[in-house]
DOLOTOR-550759 format. One record per residue (C-alpha): residue in three letters; chain; x, y, z. Coordinates in Angstrom, 3 decimals. Layout:
<ala,A,<X,Y,Z>>
...
END
This chain:
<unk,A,<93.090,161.132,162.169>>
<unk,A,<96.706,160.971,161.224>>
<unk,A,<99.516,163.513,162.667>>
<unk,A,<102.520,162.688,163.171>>
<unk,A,<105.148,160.708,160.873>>
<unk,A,<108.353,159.422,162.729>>
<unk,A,<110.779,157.583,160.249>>
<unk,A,<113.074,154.548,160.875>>
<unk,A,<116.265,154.240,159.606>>
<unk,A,<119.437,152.017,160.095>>
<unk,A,<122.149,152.975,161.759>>
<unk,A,<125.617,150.807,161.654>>
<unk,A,<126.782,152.460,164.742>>
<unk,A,<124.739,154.362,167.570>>
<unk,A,<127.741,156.352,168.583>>
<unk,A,<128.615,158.086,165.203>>
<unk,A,<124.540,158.316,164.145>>
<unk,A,<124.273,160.858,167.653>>
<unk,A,<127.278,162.375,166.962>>
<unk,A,<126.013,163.434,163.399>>
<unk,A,<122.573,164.139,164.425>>
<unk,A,<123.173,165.850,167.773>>
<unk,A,<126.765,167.400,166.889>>
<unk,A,<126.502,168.621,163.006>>
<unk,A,<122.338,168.840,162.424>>
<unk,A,<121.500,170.513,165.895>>
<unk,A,<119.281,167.438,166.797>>
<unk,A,<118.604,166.026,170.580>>
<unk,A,<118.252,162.832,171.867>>
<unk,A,<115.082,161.843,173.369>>
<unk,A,<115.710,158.162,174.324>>
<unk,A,<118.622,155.659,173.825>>
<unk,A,<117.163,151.639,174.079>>
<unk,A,<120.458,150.187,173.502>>
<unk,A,<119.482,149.052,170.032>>
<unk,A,<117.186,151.678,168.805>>
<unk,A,<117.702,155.672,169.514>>
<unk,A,<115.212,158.528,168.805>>
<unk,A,<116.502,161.603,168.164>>
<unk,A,<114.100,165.352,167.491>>
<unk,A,<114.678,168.808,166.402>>
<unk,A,<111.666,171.023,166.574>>
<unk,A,<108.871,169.256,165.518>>
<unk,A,<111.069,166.059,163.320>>
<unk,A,<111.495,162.457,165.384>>
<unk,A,<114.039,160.152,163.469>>
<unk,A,<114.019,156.759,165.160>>
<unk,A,<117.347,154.426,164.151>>
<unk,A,<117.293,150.739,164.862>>
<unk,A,<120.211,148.606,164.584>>
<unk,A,<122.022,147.316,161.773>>
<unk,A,<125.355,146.149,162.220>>
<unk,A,<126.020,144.709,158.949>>
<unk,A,<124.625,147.378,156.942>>
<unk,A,<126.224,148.544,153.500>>
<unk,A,<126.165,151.913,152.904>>
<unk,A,<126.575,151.380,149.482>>
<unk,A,<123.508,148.910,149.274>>
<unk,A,<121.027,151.418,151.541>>
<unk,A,<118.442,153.463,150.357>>
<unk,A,<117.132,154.807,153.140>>
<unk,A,<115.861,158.289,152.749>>
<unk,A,<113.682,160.876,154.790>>
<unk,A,<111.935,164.209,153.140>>
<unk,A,<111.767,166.796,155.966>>
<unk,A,<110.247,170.261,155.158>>
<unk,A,<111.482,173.782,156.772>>
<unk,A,<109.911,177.239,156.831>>
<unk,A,<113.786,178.867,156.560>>
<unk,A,<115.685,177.110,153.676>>
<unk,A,<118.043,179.383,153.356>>
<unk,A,<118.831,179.050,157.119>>
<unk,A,<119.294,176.084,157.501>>
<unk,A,<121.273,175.045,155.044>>
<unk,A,<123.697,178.081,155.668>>
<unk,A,<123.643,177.013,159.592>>
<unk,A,<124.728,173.293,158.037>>
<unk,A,<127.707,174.979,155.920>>
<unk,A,<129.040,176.564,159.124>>
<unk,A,<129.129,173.274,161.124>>
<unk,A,<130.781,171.798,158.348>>
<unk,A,<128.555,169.401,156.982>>
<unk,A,<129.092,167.489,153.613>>
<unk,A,<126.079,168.473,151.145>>
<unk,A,<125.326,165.782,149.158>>
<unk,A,<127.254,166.413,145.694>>
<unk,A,<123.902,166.547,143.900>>
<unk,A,<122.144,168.129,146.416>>
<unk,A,<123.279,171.667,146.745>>
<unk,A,<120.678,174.494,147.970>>
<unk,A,<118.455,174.874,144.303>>
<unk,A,<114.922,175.828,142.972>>
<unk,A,<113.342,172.854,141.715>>
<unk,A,<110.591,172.034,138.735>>
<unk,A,<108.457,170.817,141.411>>
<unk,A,<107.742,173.948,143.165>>
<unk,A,<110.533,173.641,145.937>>
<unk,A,<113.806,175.060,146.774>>
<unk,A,<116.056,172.144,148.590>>
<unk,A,<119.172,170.549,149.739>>
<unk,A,<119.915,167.520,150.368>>
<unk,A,<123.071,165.387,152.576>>
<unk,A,<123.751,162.160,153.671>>
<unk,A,<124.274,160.634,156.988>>
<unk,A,<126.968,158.266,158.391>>
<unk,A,<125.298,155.397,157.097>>
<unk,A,<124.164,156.583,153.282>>
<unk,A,<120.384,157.818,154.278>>
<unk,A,<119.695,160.444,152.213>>
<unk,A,<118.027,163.897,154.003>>
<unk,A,<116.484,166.124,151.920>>
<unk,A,<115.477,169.318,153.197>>
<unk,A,<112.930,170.905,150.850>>
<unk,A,<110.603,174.534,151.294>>
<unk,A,<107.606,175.321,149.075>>
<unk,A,<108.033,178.188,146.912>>
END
């Protein structure tokens, strides 16, 4: 019955969340509703809402998206010059997957993860 999962996260600023998506992670818009903005890349939807008077230090917002190329992607990130996440570099993990993770203008975390 279920198939599709579309996250929601806040965004401080619609302007710099599509330039990070669209600009540095390859995403496109698919509709702009002043306050909320949905953004996709192959077969991920994001959805941001407003929230002007976020702290980045105080959110926790944070979005698991799996990928068939790994490797890829996170070497297609590198050349468009986007910050990994300090702990996050490309590794193997004890839970069977090899991931990356970085984090967005407004502190939600994206971790990209491949089974292996």
């Amino acid at each position: 019955m279920l198939t599709h999962i579309n996250p929601k996260l806040p965004m401080r600023n619609k302007t710099l969340t599509r330039g990070f998506y669209l600009n540095k992670l390859g995403f496109e818009e698919l509709s702009d509703y002043g306050d909320y903005l949905i953004i996709r890349k192959d077969h991920i939807e994001i959805h941001f809402f407003e929230f002007k008077n976020l702290d980045p230090k105080e959110n926790y917002g944070q979005v698991y998206i799996r990928t068939d190329n790994i490797d890829t992607l996170y070497q297609t990130f590198l050349d468009h010059q986007v910050g990994i996440h300090p702990n996050g570099h490309l590794q193997d993990k004890p839970w069977r997957q090899r991931e990356f993770s970085v984090l967005d203008p407004d502190n939600n975390l994206l971790t990209f993860g491949q089974g292996i």
